[in-house]
Structure formats: C-alpha cells, structure tokens
C-alpha positions in Angstrom: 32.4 146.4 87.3 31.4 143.2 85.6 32.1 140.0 87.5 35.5 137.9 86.2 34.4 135.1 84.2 34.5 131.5 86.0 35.9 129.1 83.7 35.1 125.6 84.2 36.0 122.5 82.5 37.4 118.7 84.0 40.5 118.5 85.8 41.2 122.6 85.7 43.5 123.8 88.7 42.6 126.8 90.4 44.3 129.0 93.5 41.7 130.1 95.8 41.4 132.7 98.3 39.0 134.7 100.3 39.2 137.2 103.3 37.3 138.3 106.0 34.7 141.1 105.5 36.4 144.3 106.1 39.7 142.5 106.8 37.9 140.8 109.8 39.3 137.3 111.4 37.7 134.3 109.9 39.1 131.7 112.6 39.2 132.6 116.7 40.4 129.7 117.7 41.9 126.5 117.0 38.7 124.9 116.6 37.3 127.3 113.9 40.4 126.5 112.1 39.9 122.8 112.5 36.5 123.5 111.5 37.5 124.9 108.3 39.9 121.8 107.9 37.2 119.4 108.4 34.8 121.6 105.9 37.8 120.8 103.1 38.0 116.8 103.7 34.2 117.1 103.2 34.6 119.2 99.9 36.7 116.4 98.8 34.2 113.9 99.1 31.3 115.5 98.2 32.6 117.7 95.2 35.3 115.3 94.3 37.8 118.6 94.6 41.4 117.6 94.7 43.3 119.7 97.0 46.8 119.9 96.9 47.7 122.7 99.1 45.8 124.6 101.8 47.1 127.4 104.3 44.8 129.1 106.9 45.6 132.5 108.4 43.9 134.3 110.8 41.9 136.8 108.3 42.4 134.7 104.7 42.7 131.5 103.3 44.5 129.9 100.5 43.5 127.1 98.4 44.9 124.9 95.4 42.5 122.7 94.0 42.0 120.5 90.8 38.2 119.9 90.0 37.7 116.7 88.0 34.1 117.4 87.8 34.3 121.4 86.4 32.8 122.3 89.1 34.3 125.2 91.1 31.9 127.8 91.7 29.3 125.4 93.3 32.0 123.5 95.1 33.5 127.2 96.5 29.8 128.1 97.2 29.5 125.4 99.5 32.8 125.5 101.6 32.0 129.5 101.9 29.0 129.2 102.8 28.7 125.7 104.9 31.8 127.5 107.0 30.0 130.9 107.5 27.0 128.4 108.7 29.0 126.7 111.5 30.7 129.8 112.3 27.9 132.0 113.4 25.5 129.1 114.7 29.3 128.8 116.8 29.7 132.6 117.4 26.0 133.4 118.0 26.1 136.1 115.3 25.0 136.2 111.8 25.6 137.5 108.2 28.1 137.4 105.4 31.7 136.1 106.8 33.8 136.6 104.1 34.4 140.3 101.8 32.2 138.5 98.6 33.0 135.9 96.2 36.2 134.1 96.8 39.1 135.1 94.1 40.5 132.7 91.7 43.2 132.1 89.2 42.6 129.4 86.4 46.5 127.4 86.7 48.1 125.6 83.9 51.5 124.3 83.6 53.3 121.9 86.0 56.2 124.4 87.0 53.3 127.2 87.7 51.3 124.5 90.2 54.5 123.6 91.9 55.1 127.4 92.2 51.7 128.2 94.0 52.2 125.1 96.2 55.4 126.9 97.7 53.5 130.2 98.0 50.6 129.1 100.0 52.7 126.8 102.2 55.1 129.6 102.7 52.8 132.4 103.3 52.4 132.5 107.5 56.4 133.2 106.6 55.7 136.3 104.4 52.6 137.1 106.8 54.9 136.9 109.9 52.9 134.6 111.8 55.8 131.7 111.8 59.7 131.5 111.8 59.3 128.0 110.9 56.5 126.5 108.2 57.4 123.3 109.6 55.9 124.3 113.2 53.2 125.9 111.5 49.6 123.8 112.2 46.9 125.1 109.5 48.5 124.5 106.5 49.1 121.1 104.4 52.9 121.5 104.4 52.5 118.8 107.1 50.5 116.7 105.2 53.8 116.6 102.5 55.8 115.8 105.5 53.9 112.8 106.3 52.9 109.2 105.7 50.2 109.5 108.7 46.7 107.7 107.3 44.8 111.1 108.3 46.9 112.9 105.4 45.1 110.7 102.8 42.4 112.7 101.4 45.3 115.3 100.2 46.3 115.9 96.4 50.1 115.7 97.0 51.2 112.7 94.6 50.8 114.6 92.0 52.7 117.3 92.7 55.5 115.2 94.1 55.7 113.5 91.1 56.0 116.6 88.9 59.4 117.4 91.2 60.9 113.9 90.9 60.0 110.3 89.2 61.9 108.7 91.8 59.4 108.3 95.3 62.0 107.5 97.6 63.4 111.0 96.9 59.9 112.7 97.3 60.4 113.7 100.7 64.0 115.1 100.1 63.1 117.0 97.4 60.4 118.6 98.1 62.0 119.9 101.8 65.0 121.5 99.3 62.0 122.8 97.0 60.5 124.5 100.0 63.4 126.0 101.8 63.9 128.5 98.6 62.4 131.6 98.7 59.0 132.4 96.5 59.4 133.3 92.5 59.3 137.2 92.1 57.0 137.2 89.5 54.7 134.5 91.4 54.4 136.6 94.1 54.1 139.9 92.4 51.1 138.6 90.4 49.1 137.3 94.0 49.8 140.4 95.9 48.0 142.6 93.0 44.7 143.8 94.5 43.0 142.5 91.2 44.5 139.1 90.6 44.6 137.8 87.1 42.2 135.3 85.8 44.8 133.0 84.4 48.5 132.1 84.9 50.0 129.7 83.3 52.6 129.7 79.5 51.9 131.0 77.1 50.1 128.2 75.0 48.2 127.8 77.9 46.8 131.1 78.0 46.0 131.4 74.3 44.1 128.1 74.8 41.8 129.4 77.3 41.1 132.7 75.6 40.2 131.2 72.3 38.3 128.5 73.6 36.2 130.2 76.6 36.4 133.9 76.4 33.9 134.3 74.1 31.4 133.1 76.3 29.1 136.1 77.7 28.1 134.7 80.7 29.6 133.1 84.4 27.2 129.8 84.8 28.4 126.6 85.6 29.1 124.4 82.2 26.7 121.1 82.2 30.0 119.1 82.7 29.7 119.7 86.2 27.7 116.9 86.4 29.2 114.4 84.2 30.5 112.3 87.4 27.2 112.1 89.2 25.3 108.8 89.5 21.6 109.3 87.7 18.8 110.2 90.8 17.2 107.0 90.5 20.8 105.3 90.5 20.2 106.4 94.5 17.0 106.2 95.1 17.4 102.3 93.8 20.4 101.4 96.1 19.1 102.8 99.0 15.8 101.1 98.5 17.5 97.6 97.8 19.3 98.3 100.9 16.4 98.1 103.2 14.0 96.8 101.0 11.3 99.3 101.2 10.1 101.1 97.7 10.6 104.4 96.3 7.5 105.6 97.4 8.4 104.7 101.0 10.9 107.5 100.8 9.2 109.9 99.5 7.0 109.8 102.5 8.1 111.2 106.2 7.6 109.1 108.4 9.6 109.5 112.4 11.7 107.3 114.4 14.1 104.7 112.7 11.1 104.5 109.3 13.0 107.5 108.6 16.5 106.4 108.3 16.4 105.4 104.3 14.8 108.6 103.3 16.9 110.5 105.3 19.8 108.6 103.9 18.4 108.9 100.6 18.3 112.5 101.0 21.8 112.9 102.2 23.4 110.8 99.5 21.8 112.6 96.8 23.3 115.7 98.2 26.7 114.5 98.4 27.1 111.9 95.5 25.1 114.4 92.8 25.2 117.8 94.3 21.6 118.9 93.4 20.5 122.1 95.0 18.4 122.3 98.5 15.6 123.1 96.6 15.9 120.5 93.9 16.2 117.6 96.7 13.1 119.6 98.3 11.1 119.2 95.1 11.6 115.2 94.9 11.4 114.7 98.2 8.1 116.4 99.1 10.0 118.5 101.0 8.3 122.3 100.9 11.0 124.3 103.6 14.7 123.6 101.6 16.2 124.9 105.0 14.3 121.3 106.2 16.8 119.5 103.9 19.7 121.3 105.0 18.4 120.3 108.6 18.4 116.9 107.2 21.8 116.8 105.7 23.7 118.4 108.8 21.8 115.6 111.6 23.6 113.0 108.8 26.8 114.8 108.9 27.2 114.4 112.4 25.8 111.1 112.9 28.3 109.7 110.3 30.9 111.4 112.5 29.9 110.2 115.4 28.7 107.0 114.6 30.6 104.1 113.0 28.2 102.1 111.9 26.2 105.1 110.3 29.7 105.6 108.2 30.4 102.2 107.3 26.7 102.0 106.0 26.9 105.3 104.4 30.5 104.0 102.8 29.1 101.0 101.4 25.9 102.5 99.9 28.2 104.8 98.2 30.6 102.2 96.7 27.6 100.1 95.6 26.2 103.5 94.0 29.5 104.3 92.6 30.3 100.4 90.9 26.9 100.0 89.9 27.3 103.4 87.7 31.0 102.5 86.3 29.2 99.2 85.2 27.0 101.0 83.1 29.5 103.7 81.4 
C-alpha cells in the first residue's frame, strides 16, 4: 500500500497522532511526558509550528498544529525522532519508538478545528484515564485555562477567537464548549483504523483535491522554506557579533574559540532547518552525528544557562529584523 500523500502549503492545520510500536507505552513517567512537552515548545521555535492543542497518553499522542512555513513532515520528523533520541539515551535501549510515520488529517474550516480541539483535550475521558480533564496534567486544556507566562508559546487565541469576539468571555465560553460531549461524526472519523486524509466542508475538500491531488509524489513543497533567513544572513550576524570572519567558523578550534561556530551551527539548525548533513557539508564537518552532538550541548546550555539564552535570543532577533528589512 502506497503511502498517503502529505500535503503541504502555508498556514495548513493538521491533527497528528502516533502510537507506540506494537501498542507499547511511549511515556514511563512524568518526566518522559515532560520531555515530550518540552520537545513541542522546541518544535515551536524551531519549525515555527503553531500548536493549539496537545494531549499525551500513555501509549499515543495527539496533536493540532498550523504550519506557517508548509512544513509538516520535516517538523513531525523531528519531534519523532528527537523524542525517540532522548527516550532511549534515557531508557538505555534502542530502536524505532513509535508504530511508523505519524498519521495526519489535513483540517479546514473553523467549526471542524474547534471540533478536534475538544476531542484531543477530551480524550483521557474517552480513554478512561481521568474523571475530570481539568485534573488531567499532559494535555493543553490547562493551557486554555490559564493566563500563567509558561502557557505562552500555545496557539489558543485563535481558536478562542473563532468561539467568541468578545475576550472577556473567552474563558466562559470555552469551559461551556468543553463540558459537551464529542461530535459523532468527529469521533467516528478518528477512531477509523485508516483515518482520512482531509476533513473539512465541502469547498474545502474540492479545493485540495483539484489543486494537490494530482501530484504523484510525497516531498516537501520548496515553500517550506520561504520563512528562513538566507545562510549567510547567519553566518554574517554571528560573525559581527564577535567580530571574527567567516572563515573563523568554518574552522574547529576548542575551548571558548569555539563558541561562534558552535553558535553558528546551532542557529542555522533552528532558524533554517537545513539537514545534519547539509550543516555538515558547510561546516567542514565529515560525521553529521558530530553536528547533532553539537546542536544537543547548545540545547542544554541555553537551558541551563541564562546568558547563553539571552545571547542566543538576541542573535536571533537581529537575524530575524535584519531579514524583514530586506523583504
């Protein structure tokens, strides 16, 4: 059987999911699943995804996400694989985490997103795993019942704005939205074994199929990349930063001489997505798993070190003004 076809343009909404393999658990413990939670405020920055809804059960995971950049499958290929990563390196095991690819269904029509936003926040209900969403931790109905600063990074304006113009009566409504049971139909199409590619009216639909179903094969479209700052865009800010030359980063060198090619090396990961072995071939860099080595010691320096952050966050809004300036 043929894989489905991955259709990717700006701004497209999609509902995620994956398993475990063979129905296996995907989070032990509370700090796989905060793993996982951490892994989709990273997506956000790095993929510029827009989630508006998350829920994480023991076995499964459900996702929906708006992609501004058409750029699901590589943005998917990195939380699923970055997770399966830091879950055996955790575990002390190895090999494939999840069943396969995740699943998808391309989503258009305000009703039919607000409709999936119920689902997955309702689903440890219909799994049994809760009597009450609101006491449930790993999923973002929380997030829609907050104002706290660490809810940020979540989608949910949006979608509170499709159930009321009125923003003092966000909160209200959307607690009467949740309390009703799921759409039939909503939930009949989901629980199929083979899910559909794309739910949505009726225009909607006709719209997709005459304008992408004629295409033959599932590789990204060159939109993907339409919001990433050029290569030397990067190379240039991080170089004015410390005022050392291009060639200077291009060279390995050990100790703190490192810092703006390692720097260089993470922010053209995260602002422009470019494979491992792309970053490998600019950077001299024969091993790609070197570059993932180099990425990850960013990661958790900028996690664990604020001045590493705030330099990282300034480097990208220079990157990021400098290449608005020029559009």
């Amino acid at each position: 059987m043929s894989r489905p076809l991955r259709i990717e343009y700006p701004n497209a909404w999609y509902h995620v999911m994956n398993r475990g393999r063979r129905g296996e658990n995907i989070f032990h413990d509370k700090q796989d699943y905060q793993m996982f939670v951490d892994l989709l405020v990273e997506t956000t920055e790095m993929w510029n995804f827009r989630i508006s809804a998350y829920c994480l059960m023991p076995n499964h995971y459900h996702i929906l996400v708006q992609t501004p950049a058409a750029n699901i499958s590589r943005g998917m290929r990195h939380l699923n694989g970055v997770y399966t990563q830091r879950f055996n390196r955790r575990h002390f095991c190895d090999g494939a985490l999840f069943r396969g690819r995740y699943k998808s269904i391309l989503v258009g029509g305000d009703s039919y997103l607000l409709q999936l936003v119920r689902y997955i926040h309702r689903n440890p209900l219909k799994a049994g795993l809760t009597d009450n969403i609101d006491t449930y931790t790993w999923s973002s109905h929380k997030g829609y019942l907050s104002v706290a600063k660490k809810w940020e990074w979540l989608h949910k304006r949006f979608i509170l704005a499709v159930l009321t113009g009125d923003k003092k009566q966000w909160l209200k409504q959307y607690k009467r939205f949740i309390s009703v049971e799921n759409d039939k139909e909503i939930t009949k199409l989901i629980d199929k074994k083979r899910w559909p590619s794309i739910m949505g009216p009726v225009d909607f639909i006709d719209w997709v199929k005459g304008k992408y179903y004629a295409l033959k094969v599932d590789d990204d479209i060159p939109q993907s990349k339409e919001l990433a700052p050029e290569k030397d865009a990067v190379i240039k800010a991080v170089c004015d930063y410390w005022g050392v030359s291009a060639d200077d980063l291009i060279k390995s060198k050990r100790g703190r001489f490192n810092e703006p090619r390692n720097v260089a090396i993470y922010l053209t990961r995260r602002l422009r997505h470019d494979s491992l072995q792309e970053i490998g071939t600019q950077f001299q860099i024969k091993k790609y798993s070197s570059v993932s080595s180099i990425v990850e010691r960013m990661k958790s320096r900028i996690d664990t070190d604020i001045k590493v952050k705030k330099r990282i966050d300034e480097l990208c809004a220079l990157i990021k003004s400098q290449e608005q300036a020029q559009r």
